[in-house]
Phi, psi and omega in degrees: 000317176296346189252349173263335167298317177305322189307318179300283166323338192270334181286308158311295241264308216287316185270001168295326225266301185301294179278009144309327170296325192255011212031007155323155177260138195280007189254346210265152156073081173346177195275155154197170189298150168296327206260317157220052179015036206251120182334166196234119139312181203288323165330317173325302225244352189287100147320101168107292201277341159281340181298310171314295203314301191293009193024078167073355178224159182310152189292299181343271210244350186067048190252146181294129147320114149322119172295004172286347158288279191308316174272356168272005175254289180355284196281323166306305167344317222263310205285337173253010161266012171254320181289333179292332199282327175278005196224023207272345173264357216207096149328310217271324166261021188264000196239022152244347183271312177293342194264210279289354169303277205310326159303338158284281172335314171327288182311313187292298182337297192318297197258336164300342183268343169201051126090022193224145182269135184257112181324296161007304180281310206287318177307308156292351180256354171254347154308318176273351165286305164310311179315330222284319197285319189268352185269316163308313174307284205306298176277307208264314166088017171282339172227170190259160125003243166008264227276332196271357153288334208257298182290333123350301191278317175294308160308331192261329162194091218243272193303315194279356148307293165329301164296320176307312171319297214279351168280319220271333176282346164075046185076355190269351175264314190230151163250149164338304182279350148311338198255344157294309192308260159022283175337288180298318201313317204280308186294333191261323192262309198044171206301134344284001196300317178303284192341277185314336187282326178280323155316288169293303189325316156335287167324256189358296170310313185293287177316310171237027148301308177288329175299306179298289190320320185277353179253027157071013183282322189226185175211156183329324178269021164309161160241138230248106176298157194259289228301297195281084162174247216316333179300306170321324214251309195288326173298343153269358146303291184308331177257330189227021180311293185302319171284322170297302189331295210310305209279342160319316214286325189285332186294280170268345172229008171234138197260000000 
């Protein structure tokens, strides 16, 4: 049930990404094809299995359906039975961890599809990260002292770790909006969880920088988006952060 609510919410997600793109409201107006703007029945919109049935292309004009549908209602799916299964005792916090998947999830499509973090997305999920925070600590008794300084402290710097890149490359390694992501990263995981999340983004990044370059897709001065390869580090941060932290630790540093 949790993984077909994700599917659904992935189906929403898919059409906020868009009209984010086109600047439309997303409160205003039915679904319609991108290609020939011909309104979508109810057939249409059935997450994954209509993309199956019509096999990837519109009923309409028969133009291909974009595979950024069926996987971004997947992987929400995927994301919100890995979120159900760690928050599966805590309502409260399992229903502040899916509203940040979906503000992530966004963030990612967005910016791999056009290399930009859109304030619109970034600005509000680190507002509701905060509100999450100052309601829990303050009212709720969910955090100590300690960790919401620990997580404070993981946020400012996060970003300024950030900022130092985008001064010293003059924007040309990292963008402005990498150093909001950074920001949010430090509020959802916080210390030691950011350490790992910045770690594989890196890793990653680097890992299929080489890959395209060697199969000729891209060349060193291409330019490659960061938001999805940190969303990636933060989402194996948030379910196994702690455990790769611990076993780095078992690994290599305790003898």
């Amino acid at each position: 049930m949790v993984f077909l609510f994700g599917l659904i919410l992935g189906s929403f997600l898919n059409c906020l990404i868009y009209r984010l793109e086109t600047t439309e409201s997303f409160l205003k107006g039915r679904s319609f094809c991108p290609h020939c703007k011909h309104t979508l029945a109810w057939q249409d919109l059935i997450p994954i299995l209509s993309f199956l049935f019509l096999r990837g292309k519109c009923r309409y004009c028969s133009q291909k359906i974009s595979w950024q549908y069926p996987l971004v209602e997947f992987f929400t799916g995927v994301l919100f039975v890995l979120v159900f299964w760690q928050t599966i005792y805590d309502l409260r916090f399992m229903i502040y961890e899916l509203v940040i998947v979906c503000f992530l999830i966004i963030i990612f499509v967005y910016d791999l599809k056009h290399y930009l973090i859109p304030d619109k997305v970034i600005y509000p999920a680190i507002l509701i990260s905060g509100i999450w925070y100052f309601v829990s600590s303050i009212f709720l008794n969910l955090y100590t002292k300690y960790e919401i300084l620990n997580t404070i402290y993981s946020a400012f710097g996060a970003a300024l770790f950030f900022l130092l890149i985008v001064l010293i490359s003059r924007e040309k390694w990292m963008g402005i909006g990498d150093i909001k992501l950074a920001f949010l990263m430090g509020l959802i995981l916080s210390w030691p969880k950011i350490l790992v999340a910045l770690f594989l983004a890196f890793f990653i990044g680097a890992v299929i920088g080489i890959g395209l370059i060697a199969a000729g897709k891209k060349t060193l001065k291409s330019e490659v988006p960061f938001g999805p390869f940190l969303i990636t580090g933060t989402f194996i941060a948030l379910f196994w952060g702690e455990k790769l932290f611990n076993w780095y630790q078992n690994f290599f540093l305790i003898k």
